[in-house]
C-alpha positions in Angstrom: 0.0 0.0 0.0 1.3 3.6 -1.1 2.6 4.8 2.5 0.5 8.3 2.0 -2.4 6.3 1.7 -1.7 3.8 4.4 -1.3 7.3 7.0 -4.5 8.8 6.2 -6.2 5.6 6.5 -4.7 5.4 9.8 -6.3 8.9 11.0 -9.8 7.6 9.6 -11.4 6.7 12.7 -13.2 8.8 15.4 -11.3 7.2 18.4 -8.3 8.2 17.2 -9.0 11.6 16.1 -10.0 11.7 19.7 -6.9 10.2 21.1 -4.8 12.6 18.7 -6.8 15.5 20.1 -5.4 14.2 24.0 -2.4 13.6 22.5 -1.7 17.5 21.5 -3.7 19.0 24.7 -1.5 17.1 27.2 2.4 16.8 26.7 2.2 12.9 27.4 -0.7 10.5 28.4 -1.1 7.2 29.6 -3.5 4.4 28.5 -5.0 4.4 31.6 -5.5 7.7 31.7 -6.9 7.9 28.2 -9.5 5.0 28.5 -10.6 6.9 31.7 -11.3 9.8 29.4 -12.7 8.4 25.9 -14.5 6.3 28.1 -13.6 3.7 25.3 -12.5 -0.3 26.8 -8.5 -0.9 27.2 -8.2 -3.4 24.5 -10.5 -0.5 22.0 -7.5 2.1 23.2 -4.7 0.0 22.6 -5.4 -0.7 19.9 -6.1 2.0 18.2 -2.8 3.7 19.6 -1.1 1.0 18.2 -2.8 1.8 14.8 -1.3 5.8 15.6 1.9 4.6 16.5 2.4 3.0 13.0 1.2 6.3 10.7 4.4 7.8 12.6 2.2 10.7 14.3 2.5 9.5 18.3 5.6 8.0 20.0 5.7 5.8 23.3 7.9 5.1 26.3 7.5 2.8 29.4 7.9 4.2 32.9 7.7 1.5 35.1 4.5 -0.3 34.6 2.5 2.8 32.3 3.2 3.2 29.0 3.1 6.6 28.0 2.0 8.4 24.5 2.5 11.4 23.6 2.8 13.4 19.9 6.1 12.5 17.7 9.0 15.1 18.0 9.6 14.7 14.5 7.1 15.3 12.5 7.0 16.3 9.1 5.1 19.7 8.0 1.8 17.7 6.5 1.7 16.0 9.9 2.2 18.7 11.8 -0.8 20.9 9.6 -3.5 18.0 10.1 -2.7 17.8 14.0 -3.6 21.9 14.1 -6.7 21.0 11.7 -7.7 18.5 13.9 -7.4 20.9 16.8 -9.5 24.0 15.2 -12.1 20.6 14.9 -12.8 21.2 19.1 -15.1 23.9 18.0 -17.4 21.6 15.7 -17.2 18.5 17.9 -18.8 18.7 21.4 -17.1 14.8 21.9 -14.0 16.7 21.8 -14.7 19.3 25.0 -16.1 16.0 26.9 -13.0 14.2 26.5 -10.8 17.0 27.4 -12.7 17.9 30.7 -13.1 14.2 31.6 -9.3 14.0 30.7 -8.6 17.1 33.1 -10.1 15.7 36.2 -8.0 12.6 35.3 -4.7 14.3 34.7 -5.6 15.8 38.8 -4.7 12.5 39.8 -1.4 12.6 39.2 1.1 12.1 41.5 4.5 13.8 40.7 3.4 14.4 37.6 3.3 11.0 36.9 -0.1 8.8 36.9 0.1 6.8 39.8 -3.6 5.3 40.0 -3.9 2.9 37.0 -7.4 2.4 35.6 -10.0 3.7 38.1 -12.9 2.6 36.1 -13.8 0.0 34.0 -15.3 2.3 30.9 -14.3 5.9 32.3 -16.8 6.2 35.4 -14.6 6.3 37.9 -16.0 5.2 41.7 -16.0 8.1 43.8 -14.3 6.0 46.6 -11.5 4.9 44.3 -10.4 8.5 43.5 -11.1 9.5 47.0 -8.6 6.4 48.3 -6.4 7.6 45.4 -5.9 11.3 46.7 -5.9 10.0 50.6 -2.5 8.6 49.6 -0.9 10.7 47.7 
């Protein structure tokens, strides 16, 4: 498959214009902390990062047991101009503003800067309890 085509086919889903719209709001993001937001299964995440990975757009590193994701350093200019397109998208796309805010009360679970919690819900409802016990011991 012609590589061009292979990329764009690799942006043509709405999970991973959602993860891609994470991706440049937060400097790096881990899956738990992403399937917390999208409110989309682990396995559904993974996936589709995985998918990301390969068009070249997203990178990844391990810190201890989370896997972090985060936008490529080195991307080329037609990359870079459909990340800002799909950015001017958040005013069209009220999915968009959900995940963000659902993201930013994640993010506030931090600790360190680091995500510390793992998956507090199963599809992005997160117990009260659980992020209670997660602050308590911080």
């Amino acid at each position: 498959m012609d590589l061009h085509a292979e990329f764009f086919n690799g942006l043509a889903d709405p999970t991973r214009l959602r993860l891609l719209n994470l991706l440049t709001q937060a400097k790096e993001i881990c899956v738990c902390e992403l399937v917390d937001a999208l409110q989309v299964p682990q396995y559904n995440i993974s996936r589709h990062l995985h998918v990301l990975l390969k068009t070249g757009m997203i990178q990844d590193h391990k810190r201890g047991k989370w896997v972090y994701y985060s936008v490529a350093k080195d991307l080329k200019p037609y990359q870079r101009t459909l990340l800002r397109a799909i950015t001017e998208l958040r005013d069209e796309r009220e999915d968009l503003h959900q995940d963000e805010a659902r993201a930013g009360r994640r993010l506030k679970l931090r600790s360190g800067g680091i995500c510390c919690v793992g998956l507090v819900s199963k599809i992005g409802q997160a117990p009260q309890n659980a992020v209670e016990q997660s602050i308590a011991t911080r």
